[in-house]
N, C-alpha and C positions, 0 to 999 in steps of 0.2 A: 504494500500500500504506500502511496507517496505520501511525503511528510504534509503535504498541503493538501491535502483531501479531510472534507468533514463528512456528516452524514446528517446534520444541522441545513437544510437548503438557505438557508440565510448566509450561512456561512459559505457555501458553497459558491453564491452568487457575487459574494465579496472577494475570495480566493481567487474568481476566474481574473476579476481585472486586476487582478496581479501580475496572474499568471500571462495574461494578455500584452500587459507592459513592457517582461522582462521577454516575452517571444520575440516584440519590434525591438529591442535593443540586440539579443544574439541572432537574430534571422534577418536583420537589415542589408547583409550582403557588404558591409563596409570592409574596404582592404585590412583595414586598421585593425578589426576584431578578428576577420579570419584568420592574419597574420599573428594578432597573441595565443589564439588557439593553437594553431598549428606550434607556436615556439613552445609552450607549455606542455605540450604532449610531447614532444619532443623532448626537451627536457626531462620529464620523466623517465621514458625510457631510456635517455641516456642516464639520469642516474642507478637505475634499475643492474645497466652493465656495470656500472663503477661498483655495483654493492657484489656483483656477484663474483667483480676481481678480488676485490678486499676480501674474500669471506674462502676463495683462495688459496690467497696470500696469505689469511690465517694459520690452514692447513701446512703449505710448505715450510714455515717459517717452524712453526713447533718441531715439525718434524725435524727438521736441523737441528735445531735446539736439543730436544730427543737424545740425536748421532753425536753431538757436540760437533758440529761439522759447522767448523764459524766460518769455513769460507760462505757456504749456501746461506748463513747468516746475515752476512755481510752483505750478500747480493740480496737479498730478498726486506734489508733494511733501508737497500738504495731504491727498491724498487718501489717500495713505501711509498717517497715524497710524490713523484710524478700523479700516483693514483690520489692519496691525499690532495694535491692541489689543485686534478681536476674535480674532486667532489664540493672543492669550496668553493672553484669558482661554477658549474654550477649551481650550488644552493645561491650563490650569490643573483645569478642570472634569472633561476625560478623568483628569489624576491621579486626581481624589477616586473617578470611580465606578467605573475598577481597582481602587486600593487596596480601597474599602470592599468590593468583589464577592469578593477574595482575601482577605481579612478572616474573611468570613463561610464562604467556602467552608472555608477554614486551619480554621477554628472549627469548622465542623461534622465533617470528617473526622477532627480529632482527638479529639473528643469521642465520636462512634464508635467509633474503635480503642480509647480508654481503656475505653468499656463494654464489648466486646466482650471486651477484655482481662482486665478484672476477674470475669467470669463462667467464666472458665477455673481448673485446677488450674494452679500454677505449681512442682510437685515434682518436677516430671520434666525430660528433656532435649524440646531443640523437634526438631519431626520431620525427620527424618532428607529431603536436598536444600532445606530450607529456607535457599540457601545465604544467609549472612549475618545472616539476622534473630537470632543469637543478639546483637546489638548493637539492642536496640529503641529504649532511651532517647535512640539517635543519628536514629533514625529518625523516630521522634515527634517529636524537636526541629526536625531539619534538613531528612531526605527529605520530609517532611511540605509542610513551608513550600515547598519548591523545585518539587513537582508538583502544589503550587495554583497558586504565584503566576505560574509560566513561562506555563501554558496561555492566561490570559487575554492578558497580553502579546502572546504569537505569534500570535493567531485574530486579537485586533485588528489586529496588523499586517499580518498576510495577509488579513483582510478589506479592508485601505487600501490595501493595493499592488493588489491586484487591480483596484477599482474607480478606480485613480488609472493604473494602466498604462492603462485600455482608454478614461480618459477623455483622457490628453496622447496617446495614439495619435494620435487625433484632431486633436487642437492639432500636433503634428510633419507627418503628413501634408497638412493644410491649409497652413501656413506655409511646408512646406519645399519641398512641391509636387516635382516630377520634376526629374531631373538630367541631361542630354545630354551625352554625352560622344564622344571619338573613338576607336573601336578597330580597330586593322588596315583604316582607311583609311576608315573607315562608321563615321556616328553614330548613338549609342546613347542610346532614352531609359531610362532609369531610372526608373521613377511610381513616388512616395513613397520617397524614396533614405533618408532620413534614419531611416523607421520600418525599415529593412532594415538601416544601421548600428547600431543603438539594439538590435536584437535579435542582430544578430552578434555588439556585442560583450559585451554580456549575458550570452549564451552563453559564449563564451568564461571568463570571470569565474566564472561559477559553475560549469563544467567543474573548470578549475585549483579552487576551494576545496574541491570533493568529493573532490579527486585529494589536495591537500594535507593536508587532514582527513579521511581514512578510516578514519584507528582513534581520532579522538577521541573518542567515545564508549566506547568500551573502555578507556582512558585515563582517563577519569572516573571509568566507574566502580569499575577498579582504585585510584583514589585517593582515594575517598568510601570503600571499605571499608579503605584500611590507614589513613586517618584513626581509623574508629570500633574497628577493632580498637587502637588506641593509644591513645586514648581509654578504654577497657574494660580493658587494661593496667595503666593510670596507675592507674584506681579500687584496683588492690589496694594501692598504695600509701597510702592514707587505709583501707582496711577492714582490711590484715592487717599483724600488728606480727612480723616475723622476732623467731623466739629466739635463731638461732645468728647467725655472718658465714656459711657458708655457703647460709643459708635466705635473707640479704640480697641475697647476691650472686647467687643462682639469679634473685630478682624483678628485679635491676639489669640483668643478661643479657636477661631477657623484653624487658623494655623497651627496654634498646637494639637489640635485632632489631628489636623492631616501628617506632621511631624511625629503624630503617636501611629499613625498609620506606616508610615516608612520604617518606624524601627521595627512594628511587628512583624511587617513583610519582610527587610533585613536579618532577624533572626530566626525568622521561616527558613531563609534561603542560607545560612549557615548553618542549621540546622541538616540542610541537604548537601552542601558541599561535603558536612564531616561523614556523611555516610558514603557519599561517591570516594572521598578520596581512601578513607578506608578499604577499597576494595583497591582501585588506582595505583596507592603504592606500595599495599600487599603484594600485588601481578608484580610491582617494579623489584622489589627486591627478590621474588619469589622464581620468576622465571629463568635464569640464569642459574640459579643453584637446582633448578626440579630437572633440566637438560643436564647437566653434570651428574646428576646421582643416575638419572635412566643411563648414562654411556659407563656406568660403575660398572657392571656386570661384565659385557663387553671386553672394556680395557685391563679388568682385571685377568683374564684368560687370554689376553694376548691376541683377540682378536681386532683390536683397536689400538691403532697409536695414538699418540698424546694429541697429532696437527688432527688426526681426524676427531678426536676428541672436541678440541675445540671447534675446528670446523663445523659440528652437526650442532654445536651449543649455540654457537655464533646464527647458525641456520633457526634453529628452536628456535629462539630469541626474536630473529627475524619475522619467522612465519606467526609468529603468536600475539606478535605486536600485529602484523596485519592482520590477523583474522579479531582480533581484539582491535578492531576500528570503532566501534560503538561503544568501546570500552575508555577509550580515549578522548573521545570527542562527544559521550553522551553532555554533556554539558555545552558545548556549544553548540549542538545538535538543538535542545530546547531553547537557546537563548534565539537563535536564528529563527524557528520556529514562531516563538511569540512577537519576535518584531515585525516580520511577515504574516502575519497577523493581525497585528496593530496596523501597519501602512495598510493591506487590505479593507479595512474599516475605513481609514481616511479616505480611500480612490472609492467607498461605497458612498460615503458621506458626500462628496464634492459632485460626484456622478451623479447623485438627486438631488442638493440644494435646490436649483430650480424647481424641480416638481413639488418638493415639500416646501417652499415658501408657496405658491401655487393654490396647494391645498393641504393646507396643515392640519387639517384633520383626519389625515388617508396615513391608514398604520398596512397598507399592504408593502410585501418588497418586490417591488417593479425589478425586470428581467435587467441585467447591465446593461449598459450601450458603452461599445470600446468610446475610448477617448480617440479623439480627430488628432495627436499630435503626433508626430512621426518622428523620433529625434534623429537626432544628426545631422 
């Protein structure tokens, strides 16, 4: 199921001109986008090759180590820098064509909403279930930037995890090869042990953070709107000047509600950080030593050297972060989430100010109409 799918038609109807916005920005046919797509995937899989040199280069290098053979040493210490330099520069290269692709995308959607915006009446109230967008100028600023910049992030990632799991699949099964063991007085082979640990505990991992994180995203975005409602608050503080002390202290009351709202939401949402991360950096220190104890068996009978040792830990490690993608970025999974959400509310509200100043007492939600502006 897509992350922006409701089962709410309300919400449904809001989603589309989302979804509809961000189609005229990646389907416009501009050199400009094709060209970061294309560098971005690229990228990719070129660091895809650099991880599968380094991981290697792992292998040889133990195994020297191993032989004490310091010439193979030597040489596979030199061969180090060349592979290190190209993974820096391109991580460095993936930065520029994210950022500039979020950039431009940040740019175009807001430059949309602002025209679409400005072509409406602004006299009346926003229509009725539009919940939250009566805070726009948070939305423009923040929801905006957080459901451009997140998507590109997470597609690159789950485009690297995917083609990096199916490629150390491979590198674990070869290396790790079948495990024989004894059960109830018969032995057992095991073909490919290590790609069957590698996904059990995978599993397990991203089981507990779904469990642990369930309502993060409802959390978020209970604490993106009592921000902006506080936010919206505070403004009457610089636009309206109390005559009386009791006109003062009416707006002082407003504000500390809504400041009593933000810390409840805030300690909601630490609330749910300490359980994600519990899981988070259990997997982190946990996976590295759970691939060393499984190649124990193995090495200790001499069917494993120390490079292929590390090799298949270095592989483990690898594939478990990839398939733990959800496990990584459940959290910005939901934040991205609820601000494409909120923006969809906005592009609901703007898209019927007209009708609902109109007729402000019509609670139906009328079918979208794309917006007329085409950016670029």
């Amino acid at each position: 199921m897509s992350l922006l799918t409701s089962n709410n038609p309300s919400d449904i109807r809001r989603l589309a001109l989302f979804r509809e916005m961000s189609r005229r920005f990646w389907f416009s046919g501009h050199s400009s986008v094709v060209g970061l797509v294309v560098l971005m995937l690229s990228v990719v899989l070129l660091q895809l090759a650099v991880q599968v040199y380094l991981n290697l280069w792992n292998r040889h290098f133990f195994d020297a180590l191993e032989r004490r053979d310091s010439y193979a040493m030597w040489y596979q210490a030199k061969l180090f820098f060349p592979l290190a330099a190209g993974s820096v520069a391109l991580a460095a290269i993936s930065v520029w064509g994210r950022m500039t692709t979020q950039r431009k995308w940040r740019e175009s959607m807001t430059q949309e909403i602002i025209l679409a915006w400005s072509k409406k009446k602004h006299d009346g109230p926003f229509p009725s279930g539009a919940d939250g967008a009566e805070n726009p100028e948070y939305r423009i600023a923040e929801d905006v930037r957080v459901a451009t910049d997140a998507p590109i992030d997470l597609t690159l990632a789950f485009i690297s995890s995917g083609l990096t799991a199916a490629t150390f699949f491979g590198v674990l099964w070869t290396v790790g090869g079948s495990l024989e063991l004894r059960l109830f007085g018969h032995y057992t082979e095991i073909p490919g042990y290590l790609v069957i640990g590698v996904i059990l505990y995978s599993t397990i991992m991203t089981s507990l953070m779904l469990l642990m994180g369930r309502r993060m995203q409802s959390v978020i975005e209970g604490k993106n709107q009592a921000e902006a409602e506080f936010r919206a608050a505070a403004e009457v503080m610089r636009g309206d000047h109390p005559e009386t002390p009791s006109q003062a202290r009416t707006i002082g009351e407003r504000l500390q509600q809504r400041l009593d709202s933000v810390m409840a939401a805030w300690r909601d949402l630490r609330t749910q950080l300490i359980k994600t991360t519990l899981v988070s950096h259990s997997n982190f220190l946990m996976a590295p030593i759970a691939a060393y104890i499984m190649c124990v068996p193995k090495y200790g009978s001499g069917m494993m050297t120390l490079g292929e040792v590390t090799q298949s830990a270095a592989a483990f490690v690898t594939v478990q972060g990839a398939i733990n993608w959800v496990v990584d970025n459940y959290q910005r999974l939901a934040d991205w989430r609820s601000s494409a959400r909120r923006v969809a509310s906005l592009l609901y509200a703007i898209d019927n100010m007209e009708d609902q100043v109109a007729t402000p007492h019509s609670h139906h939600d009328p079918e979208p109409k794309p917006m007329s502006y085409n950016p670029g």
